[in-house]
C-alpha positions in Angstrom: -8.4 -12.9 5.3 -8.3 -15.8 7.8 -12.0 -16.7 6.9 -11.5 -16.4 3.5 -8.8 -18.6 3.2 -10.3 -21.3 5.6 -13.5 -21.4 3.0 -11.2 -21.9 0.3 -12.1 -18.5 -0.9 -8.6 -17.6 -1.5 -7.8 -21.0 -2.7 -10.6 -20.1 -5.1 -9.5 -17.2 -6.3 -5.6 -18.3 -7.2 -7.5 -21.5 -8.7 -9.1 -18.8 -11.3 -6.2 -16.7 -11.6 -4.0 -19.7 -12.8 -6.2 -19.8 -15.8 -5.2 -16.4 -16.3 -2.0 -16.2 -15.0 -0.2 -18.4 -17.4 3.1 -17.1 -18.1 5.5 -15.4 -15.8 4.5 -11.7 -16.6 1.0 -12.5 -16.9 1.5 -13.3 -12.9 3.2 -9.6 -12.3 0.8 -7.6 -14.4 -2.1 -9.3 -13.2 -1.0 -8.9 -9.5 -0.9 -5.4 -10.6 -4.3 -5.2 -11.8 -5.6 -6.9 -8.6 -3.8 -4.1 -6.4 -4.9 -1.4 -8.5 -8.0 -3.0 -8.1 -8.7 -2.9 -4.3 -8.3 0.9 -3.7 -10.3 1.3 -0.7 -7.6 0.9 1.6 -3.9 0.2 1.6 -4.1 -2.1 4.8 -6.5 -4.1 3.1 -5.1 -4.3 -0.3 -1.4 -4.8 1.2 -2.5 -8.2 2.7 -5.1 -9.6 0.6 -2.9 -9.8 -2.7 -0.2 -11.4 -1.4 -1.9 -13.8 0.4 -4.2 -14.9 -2.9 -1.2 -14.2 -5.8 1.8 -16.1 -3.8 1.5 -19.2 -5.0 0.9 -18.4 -8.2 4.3 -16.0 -8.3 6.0 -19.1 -6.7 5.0 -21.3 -9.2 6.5 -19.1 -12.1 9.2 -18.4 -10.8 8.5 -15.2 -9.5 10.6 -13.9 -6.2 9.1 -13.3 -3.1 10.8 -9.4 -3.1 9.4 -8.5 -6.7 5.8 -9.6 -5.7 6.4 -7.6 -2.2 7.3 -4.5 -4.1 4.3 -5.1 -6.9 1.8 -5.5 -3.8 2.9 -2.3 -1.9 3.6 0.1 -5.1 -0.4 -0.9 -6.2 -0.9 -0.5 -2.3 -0.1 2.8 -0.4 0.2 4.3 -3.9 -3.1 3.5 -5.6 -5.2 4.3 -2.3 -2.8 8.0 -2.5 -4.7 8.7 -5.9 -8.0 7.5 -5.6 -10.8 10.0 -4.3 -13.0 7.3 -3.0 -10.8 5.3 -0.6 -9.7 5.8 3.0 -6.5 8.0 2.4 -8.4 10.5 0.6 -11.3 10.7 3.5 -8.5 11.2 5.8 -6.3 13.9 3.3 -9.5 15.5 2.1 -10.4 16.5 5.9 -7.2 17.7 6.1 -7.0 19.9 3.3 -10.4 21.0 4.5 -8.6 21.8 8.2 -5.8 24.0 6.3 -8.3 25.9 3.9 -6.6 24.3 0.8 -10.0 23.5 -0.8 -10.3 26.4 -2.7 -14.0 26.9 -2.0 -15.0 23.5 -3.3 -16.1 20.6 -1.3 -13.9 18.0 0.5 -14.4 15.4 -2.6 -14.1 17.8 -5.0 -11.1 19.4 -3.8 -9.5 15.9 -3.8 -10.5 15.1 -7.6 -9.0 18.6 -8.5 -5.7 17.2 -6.3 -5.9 13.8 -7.9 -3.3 15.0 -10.5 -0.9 16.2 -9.1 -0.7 13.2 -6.8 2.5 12.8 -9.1 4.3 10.2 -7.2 1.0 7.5 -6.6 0.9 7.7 -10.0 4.6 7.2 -11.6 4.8 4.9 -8.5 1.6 2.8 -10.4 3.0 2.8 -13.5 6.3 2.2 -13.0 6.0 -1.4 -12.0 4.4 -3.1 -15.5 7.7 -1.0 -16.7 9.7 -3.2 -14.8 7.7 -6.2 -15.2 7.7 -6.0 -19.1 11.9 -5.0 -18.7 11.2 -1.6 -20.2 13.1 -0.6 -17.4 15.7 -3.1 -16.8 16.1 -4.5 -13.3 18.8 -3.5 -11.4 20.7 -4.0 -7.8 19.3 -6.5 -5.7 16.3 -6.7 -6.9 17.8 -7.9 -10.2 20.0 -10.8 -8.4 16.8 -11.9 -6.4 15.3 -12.7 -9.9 18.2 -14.3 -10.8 17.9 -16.5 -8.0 14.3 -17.4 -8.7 14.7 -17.9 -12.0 17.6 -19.7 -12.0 17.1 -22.3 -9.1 13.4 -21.8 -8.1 14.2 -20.6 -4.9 10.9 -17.8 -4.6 12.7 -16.6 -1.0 15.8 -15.7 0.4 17.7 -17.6 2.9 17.2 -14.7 5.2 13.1 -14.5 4.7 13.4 -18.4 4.5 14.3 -18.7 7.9 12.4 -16.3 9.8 9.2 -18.4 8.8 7.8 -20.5 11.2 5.7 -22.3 8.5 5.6 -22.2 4.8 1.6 -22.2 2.9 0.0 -25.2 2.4 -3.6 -24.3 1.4 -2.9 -26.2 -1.4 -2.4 -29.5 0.4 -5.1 -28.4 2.6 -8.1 -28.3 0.2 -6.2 -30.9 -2.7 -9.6 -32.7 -4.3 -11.9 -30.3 -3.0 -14.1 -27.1 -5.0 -12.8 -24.2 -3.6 -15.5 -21.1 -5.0 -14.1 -17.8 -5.8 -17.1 -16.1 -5.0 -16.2 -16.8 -1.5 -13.6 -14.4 -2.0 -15.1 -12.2 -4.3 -18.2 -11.1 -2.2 -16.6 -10.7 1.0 -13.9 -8.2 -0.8 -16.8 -6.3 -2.8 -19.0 -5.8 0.6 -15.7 -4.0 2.2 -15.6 -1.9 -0.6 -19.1 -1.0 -1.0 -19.7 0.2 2.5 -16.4 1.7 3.1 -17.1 4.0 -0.3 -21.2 4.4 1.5 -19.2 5.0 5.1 -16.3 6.6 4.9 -15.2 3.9 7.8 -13.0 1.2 6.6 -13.9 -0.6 10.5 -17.8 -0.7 9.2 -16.9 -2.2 5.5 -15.0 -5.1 7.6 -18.0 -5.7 10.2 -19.8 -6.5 7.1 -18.0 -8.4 5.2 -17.2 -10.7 8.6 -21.0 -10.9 8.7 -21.0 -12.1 5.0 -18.6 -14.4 5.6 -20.6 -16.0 8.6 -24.1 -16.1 6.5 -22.5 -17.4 3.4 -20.0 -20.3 4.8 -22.6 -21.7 7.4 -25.0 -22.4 5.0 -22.0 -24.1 3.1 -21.3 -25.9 5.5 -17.3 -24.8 5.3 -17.2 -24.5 9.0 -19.0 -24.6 11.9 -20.1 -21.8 14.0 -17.4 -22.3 16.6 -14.8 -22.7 13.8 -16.0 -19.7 11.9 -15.3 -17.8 15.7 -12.1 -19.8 16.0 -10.5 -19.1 12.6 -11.8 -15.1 13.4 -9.7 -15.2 16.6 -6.9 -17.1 14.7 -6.7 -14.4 12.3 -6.0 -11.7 15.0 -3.5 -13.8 16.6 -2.1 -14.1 13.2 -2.1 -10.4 12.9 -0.6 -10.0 16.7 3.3 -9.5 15.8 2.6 -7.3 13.0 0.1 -4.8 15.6 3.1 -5.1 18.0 5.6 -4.0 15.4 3.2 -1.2 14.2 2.3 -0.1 17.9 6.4 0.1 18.1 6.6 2.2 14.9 4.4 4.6 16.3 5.9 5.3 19.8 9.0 5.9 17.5 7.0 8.3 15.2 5.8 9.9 18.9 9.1 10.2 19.9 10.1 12.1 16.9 7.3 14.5 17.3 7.4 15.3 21.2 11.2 16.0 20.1 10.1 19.0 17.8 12.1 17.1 14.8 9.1 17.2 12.4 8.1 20.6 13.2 11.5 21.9 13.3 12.5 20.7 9.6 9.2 21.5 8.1 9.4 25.2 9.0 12.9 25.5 8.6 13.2 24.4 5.0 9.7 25.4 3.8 10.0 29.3 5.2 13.1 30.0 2.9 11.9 29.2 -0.5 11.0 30.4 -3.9 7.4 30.2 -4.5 8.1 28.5 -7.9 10.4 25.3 -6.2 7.4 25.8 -2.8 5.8 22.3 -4.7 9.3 20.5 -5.0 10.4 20.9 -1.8 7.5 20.0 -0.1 7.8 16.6 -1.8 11.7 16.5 -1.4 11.7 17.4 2.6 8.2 15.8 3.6 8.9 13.2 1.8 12.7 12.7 3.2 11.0 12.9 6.6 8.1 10.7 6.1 10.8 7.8 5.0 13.3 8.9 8.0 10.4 8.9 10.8 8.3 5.7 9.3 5.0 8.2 9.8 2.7 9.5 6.9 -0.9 10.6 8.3 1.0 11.5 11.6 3.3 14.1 9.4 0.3 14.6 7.1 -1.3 16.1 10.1 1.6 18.0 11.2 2.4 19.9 7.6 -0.9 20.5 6.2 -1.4 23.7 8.7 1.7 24.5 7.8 1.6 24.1 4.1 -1.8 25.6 3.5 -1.1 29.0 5.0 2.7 29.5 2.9 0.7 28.2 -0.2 -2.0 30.9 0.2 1.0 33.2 1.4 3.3 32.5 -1.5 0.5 32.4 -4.3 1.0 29.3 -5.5 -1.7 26.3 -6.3 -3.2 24.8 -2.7 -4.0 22.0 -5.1 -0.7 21.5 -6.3 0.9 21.7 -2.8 -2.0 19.6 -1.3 -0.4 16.9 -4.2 3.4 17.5 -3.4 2.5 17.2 0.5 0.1 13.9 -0.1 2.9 12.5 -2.6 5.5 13.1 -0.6 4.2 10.6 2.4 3.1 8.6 0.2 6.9 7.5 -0.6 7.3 7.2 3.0 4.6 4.9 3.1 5.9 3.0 0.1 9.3 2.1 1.5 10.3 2.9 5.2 11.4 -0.1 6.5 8.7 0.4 9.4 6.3 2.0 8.6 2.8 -0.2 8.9 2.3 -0.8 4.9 5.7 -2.4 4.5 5.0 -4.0 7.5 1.5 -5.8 6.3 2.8 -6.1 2.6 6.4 -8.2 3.9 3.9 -10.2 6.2 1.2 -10.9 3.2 4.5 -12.0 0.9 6.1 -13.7 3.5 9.5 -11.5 3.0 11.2 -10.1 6.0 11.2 -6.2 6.0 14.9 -5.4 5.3 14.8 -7.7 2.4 11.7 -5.6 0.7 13.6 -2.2 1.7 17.3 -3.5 0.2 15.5 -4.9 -2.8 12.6 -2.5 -2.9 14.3 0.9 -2.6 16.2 1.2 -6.1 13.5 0.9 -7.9 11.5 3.1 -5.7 13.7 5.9 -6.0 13.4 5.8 -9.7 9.4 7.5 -9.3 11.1 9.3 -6.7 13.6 10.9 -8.9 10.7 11.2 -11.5 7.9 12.7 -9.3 10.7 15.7 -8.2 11.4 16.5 -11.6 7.4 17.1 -12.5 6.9 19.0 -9.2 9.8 21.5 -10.5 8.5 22.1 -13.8 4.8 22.7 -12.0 6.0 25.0 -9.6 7.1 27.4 -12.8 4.4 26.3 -15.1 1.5 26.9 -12.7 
């Protein structure tokens, strides 16, 4: 991202989008289409849309919390209920692991999952909902609007102040071409080679060796400043890894203390085969909020799950869903977990003000996604 913005890739790609963009929900539902967009991987999708869409937002008006909550809901989400991105690599193997595949390869299995990934998608489609006002905005999210709106003020006083310097890449390349395709390329070679792969780390080696064959040539930057702005963009990242690497002892914590796996079998060895898909996503997904940890639980519950599915006679396709929905919320809006992490660092937001703004309109899919996983649980 670094690279790409010091090309004026980036730059590029808001320049184009402006021409697009040109009225205040144009800006939302086009930042939604970009996230849906880049499915390959939430990490990757979390911090590339904010970075390119923020100035556009800014300039209509948009606030810094609704374009946080339209990056990650099109981030965590979108990656949740695509078969060809790095979440379903990674929940494929471990429906494979747990026998959940129903004799059908790992891909396979995941495309017969893919609909009952219930919460990805309400979570998807609920945002153009409330970018259109077909559901109304409400709580905080609804007075950071206001605030936008009213006296152009994109950020809160809180996020505000806990920058250390605002964008200028506008300033920075003012009078000079800036081409999208430095942007689009790079972001299409991650994509490629991470769906050929399966490695998300490989897609990124390539695209930093695009980057370097396409800029030289440009003459954009010099071979030390194409190194220097590559080391600049890991320092950049440096506070975020911290705060992730933090998350994690937490989430480490939790499990050496038996929590996970205490709760999981607890609540999920007295039930009704009919409410088995409900309660997965109601207790998983509870936990995966509470602990900040979704492939970590992920790992944990699908030995668990697989066996009481097969047990109980009920769909290993639909629990695989509940179980991959359910940490899929966690993903979407615990304060610490590395998603919101990246997606308030991309917007510039700091993460309590995503999760006070954020987390009403979250729980609406929530609410939502447990009432389909009740009627499935009878119905199949």
């Amino acid at each position: 991202i670094m690279l790409m913005k010091e090309s004026g890739g980036v730059m590029g790609f808001s320049n184009l989008a402006h021409k697009v963009m040109k009225t205040r929900k144009a800006s939302m539902i086009g930042t939604w289409v970009l996230g849906i967009i880049i499915f390959v991987d939430d990490y990757l999708n979390c911090l590339a849309i904010g970075a390119a869409v923020r100035d556009i937002t800014d300039k209509h008006k948009v606030s810094r919390e609704m374009l946080a909550y339209i990056v990650n809901s099109t981030g965590v989400t979108d990656c949740a209920a695509i078969p060809i991105s790095s979440w379903a690599a990674y929940m494929g193997a471990l429906m494979v692991t747990a026998n959940m595949t129903g004799g059908l390869s790992q891909f396979s299995a995941y495309v017969h999952t893919m609909p009952f990934i219930v919460y990805g998608w309400l979570a998807v489609l609920c945002v153009p909902l409330f970018c259109l006002g077909v559901i109304p905005l409400f709580g905080p999210m609804k007075r950071a609007e206001q605030r936008a709106q009213e006296t152009g003020q994109t950020l809160s006083d809180i996020s505000k102040a806990a920058l250390v310097e605002l964008p200028e890449e506008e300033k920075k390349f003012e009078g000079k071409k800036c081409n999208v395709l430095n942007f689009l390329i790079p972001i299409l070679v991650v994509a490629v080679f991470t769906v050929i792969t399966e490695d998300i780390l490989l897609g990124l080696f390539a695209a930093v060796g695009v980057c370097l064959v396409m800029y030289l040539p440009q003459r954009l930057m010099s071979i030390k400043g194409f190194f220097k702005h590559l080391v600049g963009g890991m320092v950049d990242m440096f506070p975020m890894l911290i705060l992730i690497a933090v998350s994690y002892m937490l989430i480490d914590v939790n499990t050496k203390l038996g929590l996970v796996d205490y709760v999981v079998k607890v609540a999920l060895n007295n039930v009704n085969p009919a409410f088995l898909p409900v309660t997965i996503f109601v207790v998983i997904g509870l936990l995966s909020f509470a602990s900040g940890s979704f492939w970590g639980l992920a790992a944990i519950a699908f030995p668990i799950v697989g066996p009481l599915a097969a047990a109980l006679g009920v769909s290993p396709f639909l629990c695989a869903g509940a179980l991959i929905s359910s940490v899929c919320f966690g993903g979407h809006i615990c304060m610490y977990s590395d998603t919101v992490i990246l997606t308030s660092a991309s917007t510039q937001v700091t993460n309590a003000e995503y999760f006070r703004t954020s987390a009403p309109l979250v729980a609406v899919p929530f609410a939502l996604s447990a009432i389909v996983f009740l009627i499935l649980g009878f119905a199949i």
